[in-house]
Jmol script that loads the backbone (N, CA, C; Angstrom):
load data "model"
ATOM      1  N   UNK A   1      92.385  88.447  45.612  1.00  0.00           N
ATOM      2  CA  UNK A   1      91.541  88.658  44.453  1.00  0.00           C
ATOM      3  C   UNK A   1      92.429  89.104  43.286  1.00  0.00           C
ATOM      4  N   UNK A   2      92.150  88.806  42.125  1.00  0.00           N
ATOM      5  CA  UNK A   2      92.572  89.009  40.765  1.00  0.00           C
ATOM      6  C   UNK A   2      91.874  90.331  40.056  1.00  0.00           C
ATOM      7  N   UNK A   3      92.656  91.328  40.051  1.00  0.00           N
ATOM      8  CA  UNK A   3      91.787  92.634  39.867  1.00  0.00           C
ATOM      9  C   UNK A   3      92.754  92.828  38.097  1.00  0.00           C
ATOM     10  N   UNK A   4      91.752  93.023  36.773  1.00  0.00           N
ATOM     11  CA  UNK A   4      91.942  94.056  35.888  1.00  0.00           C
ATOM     12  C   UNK A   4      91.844  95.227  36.141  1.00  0.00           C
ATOM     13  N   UNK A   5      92.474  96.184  35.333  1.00  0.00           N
ATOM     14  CA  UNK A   5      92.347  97.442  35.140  1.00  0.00           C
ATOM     15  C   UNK A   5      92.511  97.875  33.658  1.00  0.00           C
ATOM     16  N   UNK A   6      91.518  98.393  32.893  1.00  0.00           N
ATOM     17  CA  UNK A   6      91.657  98.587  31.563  1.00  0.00           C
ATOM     18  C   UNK A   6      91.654 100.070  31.391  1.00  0.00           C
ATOM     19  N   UNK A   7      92.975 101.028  30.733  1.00  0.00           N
ATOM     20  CA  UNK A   7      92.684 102.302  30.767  1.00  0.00           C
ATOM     21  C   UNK A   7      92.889 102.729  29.347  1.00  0.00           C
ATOM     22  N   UNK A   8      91.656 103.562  28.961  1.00  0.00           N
ATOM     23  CA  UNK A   8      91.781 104.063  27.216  1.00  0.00           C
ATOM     24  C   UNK A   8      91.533 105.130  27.909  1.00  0.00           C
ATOM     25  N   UNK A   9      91.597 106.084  28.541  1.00  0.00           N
ATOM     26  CA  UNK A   9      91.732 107.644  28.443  1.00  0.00           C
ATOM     27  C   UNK A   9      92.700 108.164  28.677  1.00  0.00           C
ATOM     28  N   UNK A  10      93.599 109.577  28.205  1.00  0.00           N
ATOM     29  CA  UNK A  10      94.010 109.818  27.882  1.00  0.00           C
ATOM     30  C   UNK A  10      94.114 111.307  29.086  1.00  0.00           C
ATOM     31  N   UNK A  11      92.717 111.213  29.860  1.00  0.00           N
ATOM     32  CA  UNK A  11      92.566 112.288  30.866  1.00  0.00           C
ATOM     33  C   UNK A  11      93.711 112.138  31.720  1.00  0.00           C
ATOM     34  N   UNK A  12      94.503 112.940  32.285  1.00  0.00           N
ATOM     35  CA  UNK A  12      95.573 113.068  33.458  1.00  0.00           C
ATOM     36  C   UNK A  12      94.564 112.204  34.723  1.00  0.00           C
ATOM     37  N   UNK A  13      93.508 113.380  34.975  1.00  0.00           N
ATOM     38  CA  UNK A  13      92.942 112.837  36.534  1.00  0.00           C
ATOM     39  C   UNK A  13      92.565 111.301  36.371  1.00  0.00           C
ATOM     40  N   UNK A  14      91.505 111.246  35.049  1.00  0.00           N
ATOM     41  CA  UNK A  14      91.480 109.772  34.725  1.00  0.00           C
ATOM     42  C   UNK A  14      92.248 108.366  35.506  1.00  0.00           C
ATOM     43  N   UNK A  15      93.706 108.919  33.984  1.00  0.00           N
ATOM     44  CA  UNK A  15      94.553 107.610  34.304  1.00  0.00           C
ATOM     45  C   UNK A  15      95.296 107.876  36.178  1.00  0.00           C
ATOM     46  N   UNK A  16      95.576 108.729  36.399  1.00  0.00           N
ATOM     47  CA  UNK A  16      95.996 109.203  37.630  1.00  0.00           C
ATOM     48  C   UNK A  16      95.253 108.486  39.072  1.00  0.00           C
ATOM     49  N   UNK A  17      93.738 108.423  38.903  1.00  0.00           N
ATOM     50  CA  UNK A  17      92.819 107.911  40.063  1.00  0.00           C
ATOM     51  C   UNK A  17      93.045 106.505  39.536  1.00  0.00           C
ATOM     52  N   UNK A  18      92.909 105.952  38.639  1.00  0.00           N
ATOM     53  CA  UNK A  18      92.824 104.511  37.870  1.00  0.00           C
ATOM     54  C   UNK A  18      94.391 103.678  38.122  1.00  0.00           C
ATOM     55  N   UNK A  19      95.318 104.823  38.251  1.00  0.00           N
ATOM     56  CA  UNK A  19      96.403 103.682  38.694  1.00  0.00           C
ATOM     57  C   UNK A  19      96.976 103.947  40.228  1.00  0.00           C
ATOM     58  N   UNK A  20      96.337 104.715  40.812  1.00  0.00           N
ATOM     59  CA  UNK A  20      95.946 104.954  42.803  1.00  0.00           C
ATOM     60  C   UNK A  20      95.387 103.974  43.324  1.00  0.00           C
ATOM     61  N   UNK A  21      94.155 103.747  42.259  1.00  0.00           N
ATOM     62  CA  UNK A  21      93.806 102.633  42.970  1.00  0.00           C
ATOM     63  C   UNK A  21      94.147 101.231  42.548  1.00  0.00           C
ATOM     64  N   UNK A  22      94.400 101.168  41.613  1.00  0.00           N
ATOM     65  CA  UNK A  22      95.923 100.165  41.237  1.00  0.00           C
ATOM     66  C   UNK A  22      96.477  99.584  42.424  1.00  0.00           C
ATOM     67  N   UNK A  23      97.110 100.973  42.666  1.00  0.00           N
ATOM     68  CA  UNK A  23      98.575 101.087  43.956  1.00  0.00           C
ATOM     69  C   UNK A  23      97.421 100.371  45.460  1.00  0.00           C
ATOM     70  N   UNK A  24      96.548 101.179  45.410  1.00  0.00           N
ATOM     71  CA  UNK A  24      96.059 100.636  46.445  1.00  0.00           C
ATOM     72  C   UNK A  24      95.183  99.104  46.697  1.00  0.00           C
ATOM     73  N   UNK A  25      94.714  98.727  45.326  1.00  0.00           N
ATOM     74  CA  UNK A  25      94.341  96.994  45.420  1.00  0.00           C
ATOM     75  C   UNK A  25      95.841  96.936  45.854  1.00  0.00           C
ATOM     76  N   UNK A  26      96.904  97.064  45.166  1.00  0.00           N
ATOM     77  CA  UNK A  26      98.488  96.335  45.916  1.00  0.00           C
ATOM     78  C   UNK A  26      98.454  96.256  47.461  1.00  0.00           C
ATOM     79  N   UNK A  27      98.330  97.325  47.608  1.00  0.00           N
ATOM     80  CA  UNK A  27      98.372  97.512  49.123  1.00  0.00           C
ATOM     81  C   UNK A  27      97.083  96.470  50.022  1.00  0.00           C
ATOM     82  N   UNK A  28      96.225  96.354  49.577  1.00  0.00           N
ATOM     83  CA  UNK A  28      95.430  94.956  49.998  1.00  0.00           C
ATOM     84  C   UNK A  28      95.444  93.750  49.274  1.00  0.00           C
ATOM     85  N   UNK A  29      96.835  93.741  49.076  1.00  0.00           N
ATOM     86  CA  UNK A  29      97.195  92.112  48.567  1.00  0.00           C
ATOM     87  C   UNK A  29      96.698  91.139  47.601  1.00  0.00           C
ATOM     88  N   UNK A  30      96.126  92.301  46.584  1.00  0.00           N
ATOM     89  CA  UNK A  30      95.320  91.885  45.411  1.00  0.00           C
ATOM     90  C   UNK A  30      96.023  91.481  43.956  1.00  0.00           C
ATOM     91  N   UNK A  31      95.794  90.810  43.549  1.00  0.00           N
ATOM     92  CA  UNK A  31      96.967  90.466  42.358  1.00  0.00           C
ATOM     93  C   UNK A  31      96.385  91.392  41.040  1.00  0.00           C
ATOM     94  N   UNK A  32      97.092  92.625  40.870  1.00  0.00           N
ATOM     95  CA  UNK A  32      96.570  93.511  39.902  1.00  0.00           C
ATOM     96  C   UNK A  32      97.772  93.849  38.660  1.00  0.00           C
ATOM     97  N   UNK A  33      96.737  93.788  37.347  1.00  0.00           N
ATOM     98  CA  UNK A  33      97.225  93.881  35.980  1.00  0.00           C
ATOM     99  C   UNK A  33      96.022  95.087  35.477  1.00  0.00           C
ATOM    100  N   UNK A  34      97.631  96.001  35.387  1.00  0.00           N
ATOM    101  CA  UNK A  34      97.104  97.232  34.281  1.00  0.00           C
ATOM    102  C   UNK A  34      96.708  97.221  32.210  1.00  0.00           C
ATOM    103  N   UNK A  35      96.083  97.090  31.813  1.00  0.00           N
ATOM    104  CA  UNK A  35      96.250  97.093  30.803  1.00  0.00           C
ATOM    105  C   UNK A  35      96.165  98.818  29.604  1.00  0.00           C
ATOM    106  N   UNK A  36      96.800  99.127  29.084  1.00  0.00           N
ATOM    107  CA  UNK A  36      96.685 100.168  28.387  1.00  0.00           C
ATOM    108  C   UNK A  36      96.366 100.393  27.342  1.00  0.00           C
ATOM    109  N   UNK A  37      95.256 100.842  26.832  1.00  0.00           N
ATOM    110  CA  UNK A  37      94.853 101.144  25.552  1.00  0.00           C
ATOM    111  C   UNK A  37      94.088 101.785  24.438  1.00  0.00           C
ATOM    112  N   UNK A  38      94.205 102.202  23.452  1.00  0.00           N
ATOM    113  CA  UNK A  38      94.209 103.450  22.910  1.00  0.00           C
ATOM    114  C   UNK A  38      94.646 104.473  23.448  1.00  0.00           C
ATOM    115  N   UNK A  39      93.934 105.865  23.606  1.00  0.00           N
ATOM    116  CA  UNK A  39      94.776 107.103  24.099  1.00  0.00           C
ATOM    117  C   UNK A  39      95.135 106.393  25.687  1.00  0.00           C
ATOM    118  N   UNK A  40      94.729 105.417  26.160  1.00  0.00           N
ATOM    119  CA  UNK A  40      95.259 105.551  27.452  1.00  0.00           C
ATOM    120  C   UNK A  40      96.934 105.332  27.307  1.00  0.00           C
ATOM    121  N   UNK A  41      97.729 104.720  26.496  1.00  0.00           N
ATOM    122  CA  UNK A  41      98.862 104.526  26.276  1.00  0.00           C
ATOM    123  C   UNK A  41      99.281 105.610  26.054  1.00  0.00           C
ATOM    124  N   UNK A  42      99.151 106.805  26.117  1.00  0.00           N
ATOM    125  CA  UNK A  42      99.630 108.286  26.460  1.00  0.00           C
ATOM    126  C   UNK A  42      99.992 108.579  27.847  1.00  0.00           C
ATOM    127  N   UNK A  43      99.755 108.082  28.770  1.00  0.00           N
ATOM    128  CA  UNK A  43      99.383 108.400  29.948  1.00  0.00           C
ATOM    129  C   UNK A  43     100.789 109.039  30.748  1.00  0.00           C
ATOM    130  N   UNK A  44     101.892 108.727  30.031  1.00  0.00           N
ATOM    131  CA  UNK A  44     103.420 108.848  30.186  1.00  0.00           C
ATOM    132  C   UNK A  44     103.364 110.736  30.423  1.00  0.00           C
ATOM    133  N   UNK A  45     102.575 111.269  29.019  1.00  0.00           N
ATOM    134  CA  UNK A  45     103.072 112.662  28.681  1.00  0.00           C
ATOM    135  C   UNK A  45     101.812 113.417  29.058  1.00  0.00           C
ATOM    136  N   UNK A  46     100.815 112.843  29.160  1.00  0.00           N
ATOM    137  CA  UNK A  46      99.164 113.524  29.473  1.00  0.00           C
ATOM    138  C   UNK A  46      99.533 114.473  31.304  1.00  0.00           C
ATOM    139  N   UNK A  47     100.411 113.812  31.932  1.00  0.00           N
ATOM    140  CA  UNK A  47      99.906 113.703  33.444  1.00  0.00           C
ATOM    141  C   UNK A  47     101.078 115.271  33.632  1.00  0.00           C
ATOM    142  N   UNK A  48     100.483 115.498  35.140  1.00  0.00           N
ATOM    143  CA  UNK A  48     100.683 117.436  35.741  1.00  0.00           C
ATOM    144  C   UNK A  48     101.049 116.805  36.663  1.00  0.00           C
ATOM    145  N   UNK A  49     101.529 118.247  37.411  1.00  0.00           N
ATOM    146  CA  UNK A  49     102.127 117.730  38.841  1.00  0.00           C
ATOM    147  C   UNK A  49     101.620 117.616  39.555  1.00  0.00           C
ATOM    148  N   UNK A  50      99.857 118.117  39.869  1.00  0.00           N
ATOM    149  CA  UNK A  50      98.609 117.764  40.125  1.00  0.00           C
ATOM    150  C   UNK A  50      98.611 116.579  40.258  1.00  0.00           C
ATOM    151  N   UNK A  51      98.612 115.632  39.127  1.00  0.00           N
ATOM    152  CA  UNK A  51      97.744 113.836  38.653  1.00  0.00           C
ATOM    153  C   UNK A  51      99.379 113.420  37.903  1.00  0.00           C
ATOM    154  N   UNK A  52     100.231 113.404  38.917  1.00  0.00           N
ATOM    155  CA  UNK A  52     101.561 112.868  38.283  1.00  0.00           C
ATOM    156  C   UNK A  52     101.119 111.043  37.951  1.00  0.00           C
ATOM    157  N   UNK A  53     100.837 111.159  36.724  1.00  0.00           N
ATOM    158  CA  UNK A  53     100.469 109.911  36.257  1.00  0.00           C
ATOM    159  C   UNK A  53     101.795 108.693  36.437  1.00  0.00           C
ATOM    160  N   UNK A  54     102.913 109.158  36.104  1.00  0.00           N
ATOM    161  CA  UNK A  54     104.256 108.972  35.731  1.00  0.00           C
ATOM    162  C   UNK A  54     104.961 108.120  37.185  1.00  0.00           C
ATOM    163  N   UNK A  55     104.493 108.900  38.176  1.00  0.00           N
ATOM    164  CA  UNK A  55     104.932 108.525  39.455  1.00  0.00           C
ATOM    165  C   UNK A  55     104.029 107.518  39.899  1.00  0.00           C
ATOM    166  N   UNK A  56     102.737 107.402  40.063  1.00  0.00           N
ATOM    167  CA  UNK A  56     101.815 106.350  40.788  1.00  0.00           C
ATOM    168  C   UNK A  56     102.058 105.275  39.530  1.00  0.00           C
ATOM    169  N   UNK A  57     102.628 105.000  37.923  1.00  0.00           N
ATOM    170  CA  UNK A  57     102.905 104.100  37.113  1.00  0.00           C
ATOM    171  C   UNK A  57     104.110 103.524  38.005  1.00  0.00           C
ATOM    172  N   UNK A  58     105.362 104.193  38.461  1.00  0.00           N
ATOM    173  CA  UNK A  58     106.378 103.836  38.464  1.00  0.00           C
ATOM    174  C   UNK A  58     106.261 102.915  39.886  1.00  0.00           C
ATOM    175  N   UNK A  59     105.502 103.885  41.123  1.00  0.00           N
ATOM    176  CA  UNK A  59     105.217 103.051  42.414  1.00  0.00           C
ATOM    177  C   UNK A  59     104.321 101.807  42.277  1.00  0.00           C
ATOM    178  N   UNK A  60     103.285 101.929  41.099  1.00  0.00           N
ATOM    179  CA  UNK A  60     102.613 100.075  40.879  1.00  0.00           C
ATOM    180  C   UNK A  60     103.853  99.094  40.578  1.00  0.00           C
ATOM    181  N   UNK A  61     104.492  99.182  39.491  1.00  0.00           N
ATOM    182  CA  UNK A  61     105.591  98.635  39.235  1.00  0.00           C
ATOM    183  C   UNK A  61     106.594  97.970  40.416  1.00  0.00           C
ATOM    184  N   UNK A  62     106.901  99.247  40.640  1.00  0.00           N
ATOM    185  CA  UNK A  62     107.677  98.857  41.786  1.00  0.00           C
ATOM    186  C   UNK A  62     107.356  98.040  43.169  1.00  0.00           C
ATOM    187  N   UNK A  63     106.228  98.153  43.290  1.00  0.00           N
ATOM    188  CA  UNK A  63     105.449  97.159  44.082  1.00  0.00           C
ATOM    189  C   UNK A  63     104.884  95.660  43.807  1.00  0.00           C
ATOM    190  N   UNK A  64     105.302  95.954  42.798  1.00  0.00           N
ATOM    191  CA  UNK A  64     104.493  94.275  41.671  1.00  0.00           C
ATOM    192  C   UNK A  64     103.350  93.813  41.027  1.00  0.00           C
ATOM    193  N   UNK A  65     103.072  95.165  40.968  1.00  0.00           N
ATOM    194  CA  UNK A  65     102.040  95.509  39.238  1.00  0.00           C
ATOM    195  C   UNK A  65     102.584  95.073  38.226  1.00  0.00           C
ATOM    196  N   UNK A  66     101.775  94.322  37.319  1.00  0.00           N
ATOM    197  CA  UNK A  66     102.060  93.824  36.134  1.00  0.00           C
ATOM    198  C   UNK A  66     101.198  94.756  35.548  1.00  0.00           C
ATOM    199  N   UNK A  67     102.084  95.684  34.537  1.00  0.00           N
ATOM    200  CA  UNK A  67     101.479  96.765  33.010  1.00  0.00           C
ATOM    201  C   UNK A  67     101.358  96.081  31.902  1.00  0.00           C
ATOM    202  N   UNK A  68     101.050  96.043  30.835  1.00  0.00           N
ATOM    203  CA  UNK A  68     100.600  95.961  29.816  1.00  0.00           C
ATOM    204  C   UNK A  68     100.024  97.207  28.557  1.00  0.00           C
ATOM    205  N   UNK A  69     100.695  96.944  27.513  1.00  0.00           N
ATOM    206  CA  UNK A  69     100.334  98.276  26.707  1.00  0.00           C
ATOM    207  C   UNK A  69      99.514  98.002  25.219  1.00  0.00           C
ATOM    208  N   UNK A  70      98.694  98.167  24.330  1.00  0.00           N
ATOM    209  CA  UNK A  70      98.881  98.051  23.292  1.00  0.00           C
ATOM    210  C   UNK A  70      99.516  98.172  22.627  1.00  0.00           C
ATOM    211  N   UNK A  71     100.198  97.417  21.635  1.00  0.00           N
ATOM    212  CA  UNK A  71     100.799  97.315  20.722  1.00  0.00           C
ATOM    213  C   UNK A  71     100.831  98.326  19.925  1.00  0.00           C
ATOM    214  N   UNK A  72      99.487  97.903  19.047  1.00  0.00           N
ATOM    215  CA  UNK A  72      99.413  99.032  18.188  1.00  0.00           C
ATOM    216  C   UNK A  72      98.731 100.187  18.243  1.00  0.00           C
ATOM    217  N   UNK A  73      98.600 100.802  19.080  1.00  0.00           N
ATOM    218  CA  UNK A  73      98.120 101.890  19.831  1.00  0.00           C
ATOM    219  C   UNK A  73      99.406 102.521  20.196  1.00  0.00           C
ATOM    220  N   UNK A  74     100.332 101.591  20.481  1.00  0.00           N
ATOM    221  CA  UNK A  74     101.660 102.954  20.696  1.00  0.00           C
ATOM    222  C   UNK A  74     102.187 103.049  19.611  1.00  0.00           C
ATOM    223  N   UNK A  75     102.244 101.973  18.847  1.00  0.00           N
ATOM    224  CA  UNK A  75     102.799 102.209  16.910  1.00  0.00           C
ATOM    225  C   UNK A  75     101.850 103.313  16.461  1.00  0.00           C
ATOM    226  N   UNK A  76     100.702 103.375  16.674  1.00  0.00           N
ATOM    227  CA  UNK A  76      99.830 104.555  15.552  1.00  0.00           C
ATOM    228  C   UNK A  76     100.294 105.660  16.257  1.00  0.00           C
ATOM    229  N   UNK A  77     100.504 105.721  17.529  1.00  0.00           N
ATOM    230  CA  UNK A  77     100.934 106.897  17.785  1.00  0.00           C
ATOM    231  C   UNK A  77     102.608 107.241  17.704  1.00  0.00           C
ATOM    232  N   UNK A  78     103.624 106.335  16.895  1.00  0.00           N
ATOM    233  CA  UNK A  78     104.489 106.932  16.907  1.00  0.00           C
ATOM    234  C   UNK A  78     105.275 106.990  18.116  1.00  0.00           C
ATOM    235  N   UNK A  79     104.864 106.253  19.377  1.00  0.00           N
ATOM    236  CA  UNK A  79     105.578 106.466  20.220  1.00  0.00           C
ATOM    237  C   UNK A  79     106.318 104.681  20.620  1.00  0.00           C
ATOM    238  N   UNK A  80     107.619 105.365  21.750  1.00  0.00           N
ATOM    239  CA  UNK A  80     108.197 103.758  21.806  1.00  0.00           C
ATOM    240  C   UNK A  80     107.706 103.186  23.405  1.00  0.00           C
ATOM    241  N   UNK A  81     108.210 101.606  23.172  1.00  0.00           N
ATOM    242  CA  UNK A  81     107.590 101.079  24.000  1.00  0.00           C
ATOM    243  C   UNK A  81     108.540 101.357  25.208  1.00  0.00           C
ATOM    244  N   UNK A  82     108.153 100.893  26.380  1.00  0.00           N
ATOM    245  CA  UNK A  82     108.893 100.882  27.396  1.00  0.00           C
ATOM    246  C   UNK A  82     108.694 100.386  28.724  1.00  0.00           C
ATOM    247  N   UNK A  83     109.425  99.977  30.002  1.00  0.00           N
ATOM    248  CA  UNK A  83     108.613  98.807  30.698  1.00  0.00           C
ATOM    249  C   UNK A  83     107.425  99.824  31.669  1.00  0.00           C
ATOM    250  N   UNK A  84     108.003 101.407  31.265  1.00  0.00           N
ATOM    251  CA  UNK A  84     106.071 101.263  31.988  1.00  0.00           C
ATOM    252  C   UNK A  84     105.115 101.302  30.841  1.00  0.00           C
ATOM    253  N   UNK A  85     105.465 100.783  29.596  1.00  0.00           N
ATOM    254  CA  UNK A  85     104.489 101.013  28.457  1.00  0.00           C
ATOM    255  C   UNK A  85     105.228  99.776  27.524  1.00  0.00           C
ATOM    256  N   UNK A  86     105.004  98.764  28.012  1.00  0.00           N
ATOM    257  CA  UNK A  86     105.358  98.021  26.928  1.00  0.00           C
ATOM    258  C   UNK A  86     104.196  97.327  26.042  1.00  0.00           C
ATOM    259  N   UNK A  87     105.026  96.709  24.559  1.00  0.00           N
ATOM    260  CA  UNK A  87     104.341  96.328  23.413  1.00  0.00           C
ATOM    261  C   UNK A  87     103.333  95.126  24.266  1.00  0.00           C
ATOM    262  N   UNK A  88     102.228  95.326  23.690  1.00  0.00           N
ATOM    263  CA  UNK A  88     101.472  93.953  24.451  1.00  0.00           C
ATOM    264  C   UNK A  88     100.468  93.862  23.044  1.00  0.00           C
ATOM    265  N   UNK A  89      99.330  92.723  23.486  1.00  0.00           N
ATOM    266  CA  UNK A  89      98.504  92.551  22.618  1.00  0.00           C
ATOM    267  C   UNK A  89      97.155  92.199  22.974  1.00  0.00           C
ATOM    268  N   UNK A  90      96.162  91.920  22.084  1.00  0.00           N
ATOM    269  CA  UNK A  90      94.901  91.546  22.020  1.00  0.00           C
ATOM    270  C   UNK A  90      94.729  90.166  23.193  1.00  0.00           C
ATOM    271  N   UNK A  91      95.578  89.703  22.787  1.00  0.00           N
ATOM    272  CA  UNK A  91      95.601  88.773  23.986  1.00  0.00           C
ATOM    273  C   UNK A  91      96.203  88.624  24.623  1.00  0.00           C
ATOM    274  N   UNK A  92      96.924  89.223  25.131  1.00  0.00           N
ATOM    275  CA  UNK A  92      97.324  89.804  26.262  1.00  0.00           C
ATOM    276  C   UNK A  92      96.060  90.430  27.109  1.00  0.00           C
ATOM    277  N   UNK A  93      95.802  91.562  26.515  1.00  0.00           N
ATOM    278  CA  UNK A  93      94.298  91.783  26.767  1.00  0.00           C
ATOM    279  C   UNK A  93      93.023  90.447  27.653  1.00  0.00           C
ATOM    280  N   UNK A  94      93.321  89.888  26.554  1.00  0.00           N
ATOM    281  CA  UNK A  94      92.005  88.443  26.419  1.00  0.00           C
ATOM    282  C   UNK A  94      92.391  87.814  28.190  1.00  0.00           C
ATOM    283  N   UNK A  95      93.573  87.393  28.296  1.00  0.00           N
ATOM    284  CA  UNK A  95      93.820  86.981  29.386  1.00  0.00           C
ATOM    285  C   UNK A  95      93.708  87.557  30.583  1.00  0.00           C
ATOM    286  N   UNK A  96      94.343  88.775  30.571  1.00  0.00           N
ATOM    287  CA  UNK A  96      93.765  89.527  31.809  1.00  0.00           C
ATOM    288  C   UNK A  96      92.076  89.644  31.961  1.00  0.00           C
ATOM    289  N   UNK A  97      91.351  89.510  30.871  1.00  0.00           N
ATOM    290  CA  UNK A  97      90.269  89.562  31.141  1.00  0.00           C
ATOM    291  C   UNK A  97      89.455  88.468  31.585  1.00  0.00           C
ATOM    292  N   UNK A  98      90.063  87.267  31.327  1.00  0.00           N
ATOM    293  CA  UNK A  98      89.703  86.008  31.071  1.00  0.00           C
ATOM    294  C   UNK A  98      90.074  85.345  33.622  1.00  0.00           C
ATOM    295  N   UNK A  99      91.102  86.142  33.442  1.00  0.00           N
ATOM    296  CA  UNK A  99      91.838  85.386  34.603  1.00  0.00           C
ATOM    297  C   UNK A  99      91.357  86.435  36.005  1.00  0.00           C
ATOM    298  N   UNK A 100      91.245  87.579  35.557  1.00  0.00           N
ATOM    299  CA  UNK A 100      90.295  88.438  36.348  1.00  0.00           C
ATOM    300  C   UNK A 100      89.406  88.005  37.659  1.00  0.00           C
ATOM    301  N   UNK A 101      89.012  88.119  38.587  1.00  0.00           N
ATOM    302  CA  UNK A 101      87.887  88.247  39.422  1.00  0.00           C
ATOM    303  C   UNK A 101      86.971  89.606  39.433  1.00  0.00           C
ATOM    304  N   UNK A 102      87.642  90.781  39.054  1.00  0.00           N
ATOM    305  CA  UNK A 102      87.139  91.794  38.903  1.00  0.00           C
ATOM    306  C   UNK A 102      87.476  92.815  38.028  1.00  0.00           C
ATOM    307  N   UNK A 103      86.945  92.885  37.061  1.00  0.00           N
ATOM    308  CA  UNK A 103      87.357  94.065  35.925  1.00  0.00           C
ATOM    309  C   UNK A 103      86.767  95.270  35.740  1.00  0.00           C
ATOM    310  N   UNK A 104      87.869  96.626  35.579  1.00  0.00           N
ATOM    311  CA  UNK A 104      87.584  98.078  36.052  1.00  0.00           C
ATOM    312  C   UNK A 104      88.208  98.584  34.422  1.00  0.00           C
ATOM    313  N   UNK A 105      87.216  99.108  33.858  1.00  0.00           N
ATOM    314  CA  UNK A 105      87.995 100.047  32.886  1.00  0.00           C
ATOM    315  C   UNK A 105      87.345 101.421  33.548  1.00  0.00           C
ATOM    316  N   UNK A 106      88.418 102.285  32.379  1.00  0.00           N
ATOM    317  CA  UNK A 106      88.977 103.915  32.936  1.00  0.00           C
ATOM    318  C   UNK A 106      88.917 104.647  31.810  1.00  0.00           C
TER     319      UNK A 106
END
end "model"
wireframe off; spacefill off
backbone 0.3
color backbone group
């Protein structure tokens, strides 16, 4: 299955449960794309050692999660891009939504 994940919050526990279960569609062989946007493109500096956001980003990745970031959502905020937060776009967006079997925003 083709799983989205769309995250605009900015909550630690939030993005934290939202990319667990990320990790875990991986783990049942699901083809999953994170997308990030608005405050969710914070999610780098939001997260505790509680809801280490930072670490369950780095283990999707590393497993073969495809991320995605807004663009300009990390420009308004002044912050830079990077491959667990890279520049993406509206359609970028469009497609993950478009190619989906199941879409989860957060």
């Amino acid at each position: 299955m083709k799983i989205g994940v769309i995250i605009s919050s900015n909550d630690a526990e939030t993005c934290w449960n939202a990319l667990r279960y990320a990790n875990f569609a991986l783990g049942q062989k699901d083809a999953v794309k994170v997308f990030f946007m608005g405050k969710g493109v914070e999610y780098q500096k939001v997260g505790t050692d509680r809801f280490n956001t930072v670490e369950q980003a780095d283990r999707f990745i590393k497993c073969g999660g495809e991320v995605y970031a807004c663009g300009t959502c990390i420009k308004s905020r002044e912050q830079e891009a990077s491959a667990a937060c890279p520049l993406s776009t509206m359609k970028d967006m469009h497609e993950i939504i478009k190619e989906s079997d199941k879409l989860l925003s957060f």
